[in-house]
SEBA-220104 format. One record per residue (C-alpha): residue in three letters; x negated, y, z negated. Coordinates in nm, 4 decimals. Example, Ala and Ser with C-alpha at 12.3 -4.5 7.8 and 13.67 -1.06 7.14 Angstrom:
<sites>
resn,px,py,pz
ALA,-1.2300,-0.4500,-0.7800 $
SER,-1.3670,-0.1060,-0.7140 $
</sites>
This chain:
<sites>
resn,px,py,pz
UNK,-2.3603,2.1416,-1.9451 $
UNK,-2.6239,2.3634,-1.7332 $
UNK,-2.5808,2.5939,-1.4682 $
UNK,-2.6045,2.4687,-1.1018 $
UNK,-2.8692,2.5840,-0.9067 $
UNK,-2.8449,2.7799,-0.5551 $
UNK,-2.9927,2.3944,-0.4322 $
UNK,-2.7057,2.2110,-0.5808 $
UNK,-2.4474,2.4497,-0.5438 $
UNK,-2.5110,2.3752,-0.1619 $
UNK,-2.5202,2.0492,-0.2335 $
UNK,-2.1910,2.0350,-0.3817 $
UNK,-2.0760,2.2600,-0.0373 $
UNK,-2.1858,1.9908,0.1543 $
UNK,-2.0240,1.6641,-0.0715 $
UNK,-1.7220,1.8531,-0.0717 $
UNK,-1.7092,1.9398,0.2921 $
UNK,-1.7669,1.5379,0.3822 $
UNK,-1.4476,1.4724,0.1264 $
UNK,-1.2640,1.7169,0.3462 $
UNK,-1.3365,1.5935,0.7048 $
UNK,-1.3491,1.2633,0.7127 $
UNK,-1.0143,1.1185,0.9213 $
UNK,-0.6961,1.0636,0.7060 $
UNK,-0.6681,0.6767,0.6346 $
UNK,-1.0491,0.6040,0.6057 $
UNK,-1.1561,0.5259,0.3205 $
UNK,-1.3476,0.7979,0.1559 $
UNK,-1.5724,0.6238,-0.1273 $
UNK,-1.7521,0.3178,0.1110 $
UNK,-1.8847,0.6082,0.3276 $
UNK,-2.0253,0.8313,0.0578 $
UNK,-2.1607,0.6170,-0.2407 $
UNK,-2.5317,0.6794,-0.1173 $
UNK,-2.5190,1.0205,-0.0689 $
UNK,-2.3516,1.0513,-0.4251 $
UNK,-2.6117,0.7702,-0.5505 $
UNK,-2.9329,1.0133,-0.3594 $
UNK,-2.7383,1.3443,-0.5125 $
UNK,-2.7463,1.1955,-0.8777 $
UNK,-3.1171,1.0336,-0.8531 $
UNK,-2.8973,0.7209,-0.9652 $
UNK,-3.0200,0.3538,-0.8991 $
UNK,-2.7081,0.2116,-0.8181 $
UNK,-2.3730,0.3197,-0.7641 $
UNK,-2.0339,0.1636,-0.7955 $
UNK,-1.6817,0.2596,-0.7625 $
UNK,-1.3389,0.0060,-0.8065 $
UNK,-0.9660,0.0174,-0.8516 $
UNK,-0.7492,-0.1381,-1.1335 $
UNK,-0.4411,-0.3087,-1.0326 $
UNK,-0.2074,-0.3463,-1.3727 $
UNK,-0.0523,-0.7181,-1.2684 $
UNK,0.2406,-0.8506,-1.5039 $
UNK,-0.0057,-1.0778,-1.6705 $
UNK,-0.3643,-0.9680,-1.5707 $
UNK,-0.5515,-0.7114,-1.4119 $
UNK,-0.7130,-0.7226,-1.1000 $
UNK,-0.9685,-0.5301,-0.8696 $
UNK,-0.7898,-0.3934,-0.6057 $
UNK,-1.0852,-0.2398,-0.4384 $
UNK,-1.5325,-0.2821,-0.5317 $
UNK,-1.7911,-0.0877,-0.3585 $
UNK,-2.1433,-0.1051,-0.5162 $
UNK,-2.4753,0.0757,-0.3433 $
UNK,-2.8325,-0.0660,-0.4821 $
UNK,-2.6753,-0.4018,-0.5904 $
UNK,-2.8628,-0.7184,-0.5193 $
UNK,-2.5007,-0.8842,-0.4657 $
UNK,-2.3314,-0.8512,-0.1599 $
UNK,-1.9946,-0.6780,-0.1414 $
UNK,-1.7718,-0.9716,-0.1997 $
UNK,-1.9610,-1.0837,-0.4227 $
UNK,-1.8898,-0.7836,-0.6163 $
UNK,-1.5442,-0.7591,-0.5956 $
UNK,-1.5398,-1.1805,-0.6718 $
UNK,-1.7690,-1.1022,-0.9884 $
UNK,-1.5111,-0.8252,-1.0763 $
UNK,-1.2182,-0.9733,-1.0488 $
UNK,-1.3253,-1.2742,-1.2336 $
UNK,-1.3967,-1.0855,-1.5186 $
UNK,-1.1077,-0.9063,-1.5116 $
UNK,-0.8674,-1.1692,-1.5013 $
UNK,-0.9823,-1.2676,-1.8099 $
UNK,-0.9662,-0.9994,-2.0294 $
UNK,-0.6830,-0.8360,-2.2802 $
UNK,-0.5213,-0.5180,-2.2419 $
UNK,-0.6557,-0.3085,-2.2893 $
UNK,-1.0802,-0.3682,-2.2636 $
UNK,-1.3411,-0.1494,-2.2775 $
UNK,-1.3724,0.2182,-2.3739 $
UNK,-1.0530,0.2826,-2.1255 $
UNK,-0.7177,0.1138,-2.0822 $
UNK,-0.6767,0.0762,-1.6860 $
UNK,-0.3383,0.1039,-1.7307 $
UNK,-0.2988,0.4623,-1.8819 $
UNK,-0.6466,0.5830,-1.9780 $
UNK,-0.6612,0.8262,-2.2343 $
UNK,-0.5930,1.2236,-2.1613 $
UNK,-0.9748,1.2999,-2.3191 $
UNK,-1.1152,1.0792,-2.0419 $
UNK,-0.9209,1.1468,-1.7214 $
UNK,-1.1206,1.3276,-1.4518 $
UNK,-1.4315,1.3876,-1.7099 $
UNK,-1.7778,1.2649,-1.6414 $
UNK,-1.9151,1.1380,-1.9354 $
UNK,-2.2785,0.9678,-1.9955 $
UNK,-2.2711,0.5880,-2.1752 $
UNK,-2.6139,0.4493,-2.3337 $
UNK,-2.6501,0.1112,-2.1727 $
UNK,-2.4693,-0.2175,-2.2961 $
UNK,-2.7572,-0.3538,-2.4693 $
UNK,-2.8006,-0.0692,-2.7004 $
UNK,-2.4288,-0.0259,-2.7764 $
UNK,-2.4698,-0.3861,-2.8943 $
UNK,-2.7041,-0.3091,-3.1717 $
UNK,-2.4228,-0.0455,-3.3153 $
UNK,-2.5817,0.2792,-3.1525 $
UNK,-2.2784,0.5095,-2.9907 $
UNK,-2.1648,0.4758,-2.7240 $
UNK,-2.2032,0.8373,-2.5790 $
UNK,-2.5783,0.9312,-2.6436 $
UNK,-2.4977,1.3272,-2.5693 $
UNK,-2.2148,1.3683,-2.8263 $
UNK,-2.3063,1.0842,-3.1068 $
UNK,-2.0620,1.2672,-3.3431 $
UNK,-1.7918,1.3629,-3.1547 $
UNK,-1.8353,1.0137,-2.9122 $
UNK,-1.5605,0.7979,-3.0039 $
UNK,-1.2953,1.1231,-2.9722 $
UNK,-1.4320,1.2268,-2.6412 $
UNK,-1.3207,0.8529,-2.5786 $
UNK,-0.9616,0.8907,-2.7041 $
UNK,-1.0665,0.6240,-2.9865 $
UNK,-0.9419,0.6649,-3.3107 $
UNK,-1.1760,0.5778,-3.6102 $
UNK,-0.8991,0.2833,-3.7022 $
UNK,-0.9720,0.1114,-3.3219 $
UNK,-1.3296,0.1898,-3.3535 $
UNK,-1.4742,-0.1328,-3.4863 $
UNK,-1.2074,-0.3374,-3.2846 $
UNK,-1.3376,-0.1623,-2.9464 $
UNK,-1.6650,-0.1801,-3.0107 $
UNK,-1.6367,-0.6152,-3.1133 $
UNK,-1.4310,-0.5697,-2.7598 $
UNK,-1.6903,-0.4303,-2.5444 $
UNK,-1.9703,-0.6486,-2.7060 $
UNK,-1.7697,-0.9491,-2.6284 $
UNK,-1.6229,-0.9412,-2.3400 $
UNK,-1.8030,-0.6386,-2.1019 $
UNK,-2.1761,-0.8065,-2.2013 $
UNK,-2.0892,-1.0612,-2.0044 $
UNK,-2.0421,-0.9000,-1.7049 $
UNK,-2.3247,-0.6147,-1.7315 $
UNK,-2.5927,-0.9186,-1.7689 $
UNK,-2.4253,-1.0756,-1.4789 $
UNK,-2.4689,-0.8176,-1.2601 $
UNK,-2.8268,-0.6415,-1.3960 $
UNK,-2.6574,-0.3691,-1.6323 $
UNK,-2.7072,-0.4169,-1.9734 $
UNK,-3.0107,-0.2238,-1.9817 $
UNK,-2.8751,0.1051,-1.7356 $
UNK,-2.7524,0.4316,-1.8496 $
UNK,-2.4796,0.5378,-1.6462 $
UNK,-2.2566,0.8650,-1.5862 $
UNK,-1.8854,0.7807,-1.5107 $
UNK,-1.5600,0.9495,-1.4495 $
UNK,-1.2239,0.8014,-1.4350 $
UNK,-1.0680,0.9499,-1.1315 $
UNK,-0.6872,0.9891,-1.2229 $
UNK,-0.3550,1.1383,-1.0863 $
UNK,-0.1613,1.2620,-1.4030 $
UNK,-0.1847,0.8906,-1.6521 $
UNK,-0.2841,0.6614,-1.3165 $
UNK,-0.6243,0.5361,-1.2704 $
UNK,-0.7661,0.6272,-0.8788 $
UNK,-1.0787,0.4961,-0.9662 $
UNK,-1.3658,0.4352,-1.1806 $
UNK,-1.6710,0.6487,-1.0453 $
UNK,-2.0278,0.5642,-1.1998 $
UNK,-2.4084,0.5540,-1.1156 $
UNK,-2.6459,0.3717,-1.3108 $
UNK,-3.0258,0.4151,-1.3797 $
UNK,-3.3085,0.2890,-1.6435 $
UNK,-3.3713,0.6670,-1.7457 $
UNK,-3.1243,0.8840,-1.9338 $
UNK,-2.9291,1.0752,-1.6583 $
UNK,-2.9578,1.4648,-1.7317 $
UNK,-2.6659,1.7590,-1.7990 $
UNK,-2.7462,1.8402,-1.4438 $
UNK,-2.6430,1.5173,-1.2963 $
UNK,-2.3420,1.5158,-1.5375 $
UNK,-2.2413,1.8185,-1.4388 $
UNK,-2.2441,1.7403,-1.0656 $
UNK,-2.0332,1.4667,-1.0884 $
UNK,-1.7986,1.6694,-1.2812 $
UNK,-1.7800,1.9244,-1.0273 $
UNK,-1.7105,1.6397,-0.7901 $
UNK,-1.3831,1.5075,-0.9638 $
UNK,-1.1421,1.7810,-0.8174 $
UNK,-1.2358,1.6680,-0.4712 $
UNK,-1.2580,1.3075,-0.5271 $
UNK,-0.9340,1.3337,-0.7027 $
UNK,-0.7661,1.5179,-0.3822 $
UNK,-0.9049,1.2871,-0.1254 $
UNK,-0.8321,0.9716,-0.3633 $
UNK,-0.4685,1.0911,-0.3971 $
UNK,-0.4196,1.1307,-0.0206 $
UNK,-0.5331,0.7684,0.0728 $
UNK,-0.2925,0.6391,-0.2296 $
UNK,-0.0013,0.8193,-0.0587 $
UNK,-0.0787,0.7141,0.2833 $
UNK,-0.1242,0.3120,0.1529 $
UNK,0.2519,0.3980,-0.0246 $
UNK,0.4116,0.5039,0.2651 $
UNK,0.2787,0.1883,0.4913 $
UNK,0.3829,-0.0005,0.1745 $
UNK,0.7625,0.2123,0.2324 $
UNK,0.7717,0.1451,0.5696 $
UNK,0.6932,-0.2283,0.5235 $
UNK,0.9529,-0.2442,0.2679 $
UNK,1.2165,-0.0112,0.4872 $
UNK,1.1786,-0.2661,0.7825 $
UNK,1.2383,-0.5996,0.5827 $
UNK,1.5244,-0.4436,0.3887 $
UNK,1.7279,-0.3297,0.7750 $
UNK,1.6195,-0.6757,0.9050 $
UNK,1.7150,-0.8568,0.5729 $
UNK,2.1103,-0.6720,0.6758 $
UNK,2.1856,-0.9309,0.9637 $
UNK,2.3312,-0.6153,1.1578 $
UNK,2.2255,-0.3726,1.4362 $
UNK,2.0441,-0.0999,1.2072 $
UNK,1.8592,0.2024,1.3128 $
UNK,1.7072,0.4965,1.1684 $
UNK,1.7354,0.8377,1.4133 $
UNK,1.6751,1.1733,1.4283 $
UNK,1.9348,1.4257,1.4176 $
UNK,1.9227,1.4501,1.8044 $
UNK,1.9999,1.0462,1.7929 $
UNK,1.6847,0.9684,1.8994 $
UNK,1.6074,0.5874,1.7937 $
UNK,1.2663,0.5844,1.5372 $
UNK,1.3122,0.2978,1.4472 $
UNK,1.5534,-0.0444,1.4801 $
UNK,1.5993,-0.3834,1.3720 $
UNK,1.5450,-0.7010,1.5739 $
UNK,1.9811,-0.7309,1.5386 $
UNK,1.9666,-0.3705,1.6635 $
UNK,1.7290,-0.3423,1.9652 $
UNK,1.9158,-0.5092,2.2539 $
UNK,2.2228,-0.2590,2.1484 $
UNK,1.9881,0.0178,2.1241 $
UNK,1.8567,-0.0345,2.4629 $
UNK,2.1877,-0.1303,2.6641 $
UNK,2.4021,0.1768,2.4650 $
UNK,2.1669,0.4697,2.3100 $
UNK,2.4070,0.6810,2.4209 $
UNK,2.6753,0.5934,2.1589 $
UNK,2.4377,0.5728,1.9238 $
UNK,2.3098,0.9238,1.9715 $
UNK,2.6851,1.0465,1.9696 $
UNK,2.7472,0.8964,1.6704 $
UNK,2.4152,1.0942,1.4654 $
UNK,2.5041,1.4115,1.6311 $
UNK,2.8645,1.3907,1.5218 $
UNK,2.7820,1.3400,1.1812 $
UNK,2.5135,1.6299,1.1458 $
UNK,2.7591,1.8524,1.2613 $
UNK,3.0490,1.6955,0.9879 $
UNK,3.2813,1.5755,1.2324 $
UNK,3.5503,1.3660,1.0948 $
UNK,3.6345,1.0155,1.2908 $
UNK,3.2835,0.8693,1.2610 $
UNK,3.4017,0.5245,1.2569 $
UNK,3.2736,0.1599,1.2722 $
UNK,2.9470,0.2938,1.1352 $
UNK,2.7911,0.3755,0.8389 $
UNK,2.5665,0.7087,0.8204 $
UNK,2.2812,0.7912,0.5657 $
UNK,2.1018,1.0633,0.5642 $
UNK,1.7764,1.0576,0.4707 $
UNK,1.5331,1.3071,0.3150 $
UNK,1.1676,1.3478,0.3075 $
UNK,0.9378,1.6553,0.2217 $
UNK,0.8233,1.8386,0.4978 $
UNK,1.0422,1.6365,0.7247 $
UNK,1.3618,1.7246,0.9218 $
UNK,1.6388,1.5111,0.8054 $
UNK,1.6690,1.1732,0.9577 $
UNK,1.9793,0.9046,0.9463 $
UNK,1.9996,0.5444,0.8777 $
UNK,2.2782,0.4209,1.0682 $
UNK,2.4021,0.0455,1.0641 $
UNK,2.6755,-0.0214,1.3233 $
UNK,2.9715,-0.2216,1.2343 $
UNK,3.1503,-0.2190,1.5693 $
UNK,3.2792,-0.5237,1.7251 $
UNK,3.0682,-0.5271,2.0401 $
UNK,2.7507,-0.4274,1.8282 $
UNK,2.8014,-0.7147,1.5835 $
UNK,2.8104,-0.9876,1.8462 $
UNK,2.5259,-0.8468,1.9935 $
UNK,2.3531,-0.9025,1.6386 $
UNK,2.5181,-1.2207,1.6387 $
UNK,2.3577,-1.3572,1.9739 $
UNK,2.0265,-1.2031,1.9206 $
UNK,1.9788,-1.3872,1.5414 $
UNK,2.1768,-1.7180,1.6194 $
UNK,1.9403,-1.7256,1.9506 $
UNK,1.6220,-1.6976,1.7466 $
UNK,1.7621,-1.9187,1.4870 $
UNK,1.8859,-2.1823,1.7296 $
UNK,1.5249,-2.1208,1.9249 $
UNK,1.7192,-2.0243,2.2568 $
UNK,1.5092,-1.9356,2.5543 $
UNK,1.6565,-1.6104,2.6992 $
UNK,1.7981,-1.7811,2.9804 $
UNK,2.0179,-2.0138,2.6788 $
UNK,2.0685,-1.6868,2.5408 $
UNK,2.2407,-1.5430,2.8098 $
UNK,2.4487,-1.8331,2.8914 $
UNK,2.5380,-1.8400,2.5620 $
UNK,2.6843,-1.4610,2.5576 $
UNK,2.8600,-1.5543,2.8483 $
UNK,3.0230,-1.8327,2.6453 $
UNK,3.1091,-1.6971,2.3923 $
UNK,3.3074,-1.4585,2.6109 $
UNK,3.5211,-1.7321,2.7520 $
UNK,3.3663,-1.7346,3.0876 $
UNK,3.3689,-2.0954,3.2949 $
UNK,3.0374,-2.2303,3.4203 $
UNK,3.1458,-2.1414,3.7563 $
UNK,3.1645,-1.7546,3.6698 $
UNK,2.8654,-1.7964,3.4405 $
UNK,2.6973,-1.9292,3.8120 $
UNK,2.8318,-1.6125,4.0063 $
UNK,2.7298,-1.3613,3.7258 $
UNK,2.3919,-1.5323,3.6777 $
UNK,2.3304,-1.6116,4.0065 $
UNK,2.2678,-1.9027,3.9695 $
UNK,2.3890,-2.2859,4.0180 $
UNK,2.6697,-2.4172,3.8605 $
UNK,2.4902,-2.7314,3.7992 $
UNK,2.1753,-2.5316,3.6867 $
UNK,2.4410,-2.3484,3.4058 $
UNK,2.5964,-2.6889,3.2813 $
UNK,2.2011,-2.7767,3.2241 $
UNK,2.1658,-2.4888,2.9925 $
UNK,2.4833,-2.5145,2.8450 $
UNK,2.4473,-2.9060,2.7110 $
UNK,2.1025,-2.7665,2.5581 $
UNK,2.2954,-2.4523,2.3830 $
UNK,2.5274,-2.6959,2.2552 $
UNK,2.2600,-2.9233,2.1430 $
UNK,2.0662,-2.6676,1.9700 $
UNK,2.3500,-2.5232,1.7984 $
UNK,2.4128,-2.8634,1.6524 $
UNK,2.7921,-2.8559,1.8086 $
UNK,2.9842,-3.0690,2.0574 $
UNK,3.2216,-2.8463,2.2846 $
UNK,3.2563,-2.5049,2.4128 $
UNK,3.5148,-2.4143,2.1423 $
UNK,3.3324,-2.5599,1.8409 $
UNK,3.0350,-2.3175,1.9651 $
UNK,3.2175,-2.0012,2.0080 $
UNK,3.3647,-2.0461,1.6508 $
UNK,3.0195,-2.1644,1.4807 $
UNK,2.9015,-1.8616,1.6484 $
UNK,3.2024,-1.5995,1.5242 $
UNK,3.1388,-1.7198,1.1654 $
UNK,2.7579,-1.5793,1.1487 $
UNK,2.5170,-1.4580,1.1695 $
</sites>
């Protein structure tokens, strides 16, 4: 490839310096696919994610620039394709593309004259089908591939008849995305080489917004896995302050954070006697240990109890509180006095507890309730 310029060394300064500052959790590729399409004289420019299902692939992402489609229509056109195709298809297997074509730009003749047997790669028509990772045994069966299924698609969407200058934008074997502009004339070493000196960058930014979409994923999957436990879970600092706790776990949190925070600190320090709990530390990079702590004690556990048999039972919080008060063998008249409330008002809520709970007396409550949640 040629030597950059002073002209496009700045431009390059300036692509670079937009991958760098744009706010964490934005997507970077929507925002800059017409500068890159302006930077590379391209006609249109598209970019899309592979997702590798168990049975079919599909787009996880589509953003085109110059298309006479609208974006969902894109991403619709896309994914319809993809869901029919084998794995792999193409001149790339989404699912581990080959080492000689991660992070490379490389230039493509367009569909139509691929179709009519000339290589693929007009710049390298010798070397075209290695640069691809394509032995010469898989040569005729890619090529049938391509005609057959990837023609279909390129005349859908105005194609067939584009060059286009691509890189797959990986992190190690793992597609980040497919990176291309398109255009009816030949795109030059210059334009190649841009986008080449674009990959490091795209790859960087690309790799930040995949670890940021993880760890929403983690946290997602954190919180269903403490709420899927039944009991009062939390995760804490080392201090014992409360990040994060489950719906069984909140009321306890709020009405006793000091045990809870005596409990963390006792266990940093290695104390022995840390009982009716279970402690976990956890470790991330770049962050001070944290513990996962699910309490066991007696008091804690019916407080689990009342808050899921409540929300299961579709208590109002007045029922709710009755119902604690129940369950701790107190009469209607004391539930009145601590309430402050009616008697008659409490023998209201308690025939709807009992209702709700599907149960006919005090004692049949108090031991439908001990045998959950």
């Amino acid at each position: 490839m040629n030597q950059l310029d002073s002209r496009d060394r700045a431009l390059l300064a300036d692509l670079r310096g937009q991958l760098e500052v744009l706010e964490p959790g934005e997507e970077v590729l929507p925002r800059l696919l017409g500068t890159f399409r302006e930077s590379l004289r391209a006609e249109r420019m598209v970019s899309y994610g592979v997702e590798v299902a168990p049975e079919q692939y599909v787009a996880s992402f589509c953003h085109g620039v110059g298309f006479p489609q609208p974006q969902g229509e894109l991403l619709e056109t896309l994914n319809g394709f993809l869901r029919q195709q084998p794995n792999p298809w193409g001149y790339y297997d989404p699912a581990r593309p080959a080492p000689a074509q991660r992070n490379r730009a490389l230039h493509f003749s367009p569909h139509a004259q691929v179709e009519s047997q000339a290589p693929p790669l007009p710049d390298a028509p010798q070397e075209g089908w290695r640069r691809l990772g394509i032995g010469p045994e898989e040569e005729a069966q890619v090529r049938q591939r391509v005609s057959t299924a990837a023609g279909t698609l390129y005349r859908r969407l105005g194609m067939e008849h584009m060059f286009q200058v691509r890189a797959l934008v990986c992190e190690g074997p793992a597609l980040l995305a497919w990176v291309g502009a398109l255009r009816s004339e030949p795109f030059t070493p210059r334009e190649q080489r841009l986008l080449q000196e674009l990959i490091p960058s795209l790859q960087r930014r690309l790799s930040v917004e995949l670890r940021l979409r993880e760890a929403g994923l983690l946290g997602s999957a954190l919180e269903a896995a403490l709420e899927a436990l039944g009991q009062p879970a939390y995760v804490l600092t080392a201090t014992g302050r409360v990040v994060h706790a489950n719906s069984a776990g909140k009321a306890w949190a709020e009405r006793s954070p000091r045990a809870l925070a005596d409990v963390t600190r006792r266990y940093a320090r290695g104390e022995q006697g840390v009982t009716d709990a279970s402690v976990t530390p956890l470790r991330v990079p770049g962050l001070s240990t944290h513990y996962l702590l699910v309490d066991r004690s007696s008091e804690a556990q019916a407080s689990a109890r009342l808050h899921v048999l409540s929300e299961r039972w579709e208590l109002t919080a007045r029922e709710a509180e009755v119902m604690e008060h129940i369950v701790q063998g107190a009469s209607n008249k004391t539930i009145a006095a601590r309430l402050g409330c009616a008697e008659r008002t409490v023998e209201v809520h308690v025939t709807h507890v009992l209702s709700k709970a599907q149960v006919e007396s005090r004692s049949a409550l108090i031991a439908k309730f001990f045998q959950g949640p």
